[in-house]
PDB file of N, CA, C and O in Angstrom:
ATOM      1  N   UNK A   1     -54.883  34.645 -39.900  1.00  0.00           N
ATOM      2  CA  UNK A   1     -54.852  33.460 -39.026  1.00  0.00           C
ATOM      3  C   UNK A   1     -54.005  32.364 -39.679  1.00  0.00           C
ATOM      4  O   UNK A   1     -53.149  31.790 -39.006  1.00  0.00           O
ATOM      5  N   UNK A   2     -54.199  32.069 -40.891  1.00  0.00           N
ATOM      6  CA  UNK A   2     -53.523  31.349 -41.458  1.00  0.00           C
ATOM      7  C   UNK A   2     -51.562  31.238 -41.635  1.00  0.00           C
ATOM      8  O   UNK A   2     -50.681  30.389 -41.497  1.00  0.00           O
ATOM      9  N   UNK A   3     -51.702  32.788 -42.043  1.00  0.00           N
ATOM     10  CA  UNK A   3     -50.479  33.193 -42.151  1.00  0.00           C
ATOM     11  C   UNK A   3     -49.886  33.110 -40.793  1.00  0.00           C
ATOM     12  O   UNK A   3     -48.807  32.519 -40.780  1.00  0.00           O
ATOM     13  N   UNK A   4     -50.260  33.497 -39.777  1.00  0.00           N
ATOM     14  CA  UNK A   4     -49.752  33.067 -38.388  1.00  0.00           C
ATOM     15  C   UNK A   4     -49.570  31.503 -38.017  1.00  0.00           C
ATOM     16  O   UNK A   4     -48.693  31.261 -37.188  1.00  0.00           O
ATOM     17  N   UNK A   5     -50.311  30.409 -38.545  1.00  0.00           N
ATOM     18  CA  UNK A   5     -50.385  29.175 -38.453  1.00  0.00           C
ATOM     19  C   UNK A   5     -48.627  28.921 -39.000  1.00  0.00           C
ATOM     20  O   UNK A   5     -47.539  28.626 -38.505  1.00  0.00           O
ATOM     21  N   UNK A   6     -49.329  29.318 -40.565  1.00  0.00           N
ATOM     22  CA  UNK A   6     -47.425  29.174 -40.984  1.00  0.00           C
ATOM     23  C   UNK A   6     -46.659  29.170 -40.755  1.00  0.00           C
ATOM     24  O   UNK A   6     -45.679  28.461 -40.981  1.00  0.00           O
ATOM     25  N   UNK A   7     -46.974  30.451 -39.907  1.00  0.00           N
ATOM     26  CA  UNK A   7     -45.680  30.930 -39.373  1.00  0.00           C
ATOM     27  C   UNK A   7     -45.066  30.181 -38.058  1.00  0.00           C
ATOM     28  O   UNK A   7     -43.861  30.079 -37.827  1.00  0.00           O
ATOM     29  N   UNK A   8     -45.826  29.818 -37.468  1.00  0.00           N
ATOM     30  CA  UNK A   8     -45.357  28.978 -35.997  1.00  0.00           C
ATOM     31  C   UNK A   8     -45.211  27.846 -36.795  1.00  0.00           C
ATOM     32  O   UNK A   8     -44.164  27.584 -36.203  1.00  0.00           O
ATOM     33  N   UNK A   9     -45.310  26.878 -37.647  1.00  0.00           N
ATOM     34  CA  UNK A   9     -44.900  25.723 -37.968  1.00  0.00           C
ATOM     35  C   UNK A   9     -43.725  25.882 -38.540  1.00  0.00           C
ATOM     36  O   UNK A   9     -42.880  25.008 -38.344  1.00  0.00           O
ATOM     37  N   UNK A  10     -43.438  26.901 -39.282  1.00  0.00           N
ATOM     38  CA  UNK A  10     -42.158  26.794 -40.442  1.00  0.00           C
ATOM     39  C   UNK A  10     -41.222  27.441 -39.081  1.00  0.00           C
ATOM     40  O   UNK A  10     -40.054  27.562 -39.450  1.00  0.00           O
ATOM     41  N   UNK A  11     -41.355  27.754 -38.052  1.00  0.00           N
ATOM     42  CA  UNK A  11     -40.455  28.890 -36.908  1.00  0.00           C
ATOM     43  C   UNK A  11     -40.368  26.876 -36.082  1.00  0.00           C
ATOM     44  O   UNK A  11     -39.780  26.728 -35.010  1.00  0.00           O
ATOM     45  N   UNK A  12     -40.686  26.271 -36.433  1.00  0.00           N
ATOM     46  CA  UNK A  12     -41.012  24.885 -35.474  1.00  0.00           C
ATOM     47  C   UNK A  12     -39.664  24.111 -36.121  1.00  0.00           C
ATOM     48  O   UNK A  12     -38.596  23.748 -35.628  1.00  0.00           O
ATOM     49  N   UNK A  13     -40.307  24.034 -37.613  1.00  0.00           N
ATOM     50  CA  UNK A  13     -39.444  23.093 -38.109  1.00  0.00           C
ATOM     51  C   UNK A  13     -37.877  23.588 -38.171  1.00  0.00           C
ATOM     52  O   UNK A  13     -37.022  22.701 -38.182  1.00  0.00           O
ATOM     53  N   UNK A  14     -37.389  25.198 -38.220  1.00  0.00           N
ATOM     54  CA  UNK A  14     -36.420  25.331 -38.263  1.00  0.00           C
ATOM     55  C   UNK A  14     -36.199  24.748 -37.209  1.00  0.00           C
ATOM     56  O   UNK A  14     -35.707  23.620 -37.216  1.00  0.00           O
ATOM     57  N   UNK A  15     -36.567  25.498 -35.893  1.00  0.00           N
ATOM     58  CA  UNK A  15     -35.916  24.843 -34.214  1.00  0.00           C
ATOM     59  C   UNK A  15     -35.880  23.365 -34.464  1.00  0.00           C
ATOM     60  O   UNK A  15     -34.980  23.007 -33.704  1.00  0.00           O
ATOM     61  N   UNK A  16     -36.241  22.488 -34.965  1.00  0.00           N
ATOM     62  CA  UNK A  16     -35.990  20.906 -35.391  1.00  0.00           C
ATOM     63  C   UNK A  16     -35.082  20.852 -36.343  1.00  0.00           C
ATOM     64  O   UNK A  16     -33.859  20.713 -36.342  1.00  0.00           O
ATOM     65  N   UNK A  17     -35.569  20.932 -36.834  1.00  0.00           N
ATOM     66  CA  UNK A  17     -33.951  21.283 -38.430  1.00  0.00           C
ATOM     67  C   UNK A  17     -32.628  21.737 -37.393  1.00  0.00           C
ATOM     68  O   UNK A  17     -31.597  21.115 -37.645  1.00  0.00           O
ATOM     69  N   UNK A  18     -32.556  22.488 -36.549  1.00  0.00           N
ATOM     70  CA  UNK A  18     -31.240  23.220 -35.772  1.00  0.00           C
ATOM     71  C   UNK A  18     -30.658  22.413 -35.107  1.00  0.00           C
ATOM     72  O   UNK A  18     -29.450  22.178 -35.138  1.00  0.00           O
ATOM     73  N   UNK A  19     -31.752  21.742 -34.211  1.00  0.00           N
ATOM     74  CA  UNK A  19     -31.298  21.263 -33.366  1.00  0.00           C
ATOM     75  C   UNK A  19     -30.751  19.455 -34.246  1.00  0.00           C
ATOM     76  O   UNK A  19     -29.831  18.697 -33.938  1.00  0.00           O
ATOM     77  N   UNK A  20     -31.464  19.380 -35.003  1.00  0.00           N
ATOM     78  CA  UNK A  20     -30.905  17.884 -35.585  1.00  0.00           C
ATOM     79  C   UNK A  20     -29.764  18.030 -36.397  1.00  0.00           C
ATOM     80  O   UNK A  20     -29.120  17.018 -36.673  1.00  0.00           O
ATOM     81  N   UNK A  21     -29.424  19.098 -36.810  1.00  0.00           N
ATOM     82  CA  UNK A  21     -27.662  19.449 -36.934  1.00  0.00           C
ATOM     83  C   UNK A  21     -26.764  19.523 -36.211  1.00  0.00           C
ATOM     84  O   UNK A  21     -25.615  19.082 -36.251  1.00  0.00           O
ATOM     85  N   UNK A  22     -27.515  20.324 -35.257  1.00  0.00           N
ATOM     86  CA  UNK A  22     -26.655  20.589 -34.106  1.00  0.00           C
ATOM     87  C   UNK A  22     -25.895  19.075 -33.257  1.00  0.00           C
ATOM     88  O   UNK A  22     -24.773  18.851 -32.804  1.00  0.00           O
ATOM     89  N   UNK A  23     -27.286  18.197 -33.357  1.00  0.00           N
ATOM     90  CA  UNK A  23     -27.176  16.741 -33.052  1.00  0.00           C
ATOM     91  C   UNK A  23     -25.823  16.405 -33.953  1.00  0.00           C
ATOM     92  O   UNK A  23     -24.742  16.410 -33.363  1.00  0.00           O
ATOM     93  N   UNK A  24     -25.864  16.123 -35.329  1.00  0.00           N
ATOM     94  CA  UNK A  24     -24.581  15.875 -36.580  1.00  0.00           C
ATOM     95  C   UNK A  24     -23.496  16.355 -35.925  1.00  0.00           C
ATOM     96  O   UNK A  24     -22.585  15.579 -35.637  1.00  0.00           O
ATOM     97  N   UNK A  25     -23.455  17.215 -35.714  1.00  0.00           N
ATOM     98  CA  UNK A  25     -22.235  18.158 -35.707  1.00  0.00           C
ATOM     99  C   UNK A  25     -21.497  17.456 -34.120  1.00  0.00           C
ATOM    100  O   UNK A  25     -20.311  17.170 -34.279  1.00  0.00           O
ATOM    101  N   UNK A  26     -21.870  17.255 -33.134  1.00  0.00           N
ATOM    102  CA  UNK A  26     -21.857  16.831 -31.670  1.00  0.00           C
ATOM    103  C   UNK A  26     -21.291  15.482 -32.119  1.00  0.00           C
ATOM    104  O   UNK A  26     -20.155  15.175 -31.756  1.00  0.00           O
ATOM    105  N   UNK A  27     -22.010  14.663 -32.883  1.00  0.00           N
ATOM    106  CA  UNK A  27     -22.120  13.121 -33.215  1.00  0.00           C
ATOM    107  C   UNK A  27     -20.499  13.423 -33.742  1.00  0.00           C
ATOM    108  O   UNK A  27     -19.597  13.008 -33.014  1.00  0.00           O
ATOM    109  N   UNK A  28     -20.116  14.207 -35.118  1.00  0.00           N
ATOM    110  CA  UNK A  28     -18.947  14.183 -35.879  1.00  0.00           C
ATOM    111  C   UNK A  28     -17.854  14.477 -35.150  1.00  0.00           C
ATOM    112  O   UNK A  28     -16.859  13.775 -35.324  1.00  0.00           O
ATOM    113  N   UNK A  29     -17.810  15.553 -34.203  1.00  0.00           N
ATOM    114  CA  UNK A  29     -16.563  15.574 -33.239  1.00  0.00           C
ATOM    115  C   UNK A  29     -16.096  14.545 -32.696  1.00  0.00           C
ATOM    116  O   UNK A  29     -15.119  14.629 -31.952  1.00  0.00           O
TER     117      UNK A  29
END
């Protein structure tokens, strides 16, 4: 259960982490 908890948070923060680069990258062009 736990290990599944992890797992959807750290699978969360990448999709946030991605997308707030993705944001950088949009902004720098």
């Amino acid at each position: 259960m736990k290990l599944y908890n992890l797992s959807e948070e750290l699978a969360y923060v990448v999709y946030t982490i991605d997308e707030m680069l993705s944001s950088d990258t949009i902004k720098k062009e």
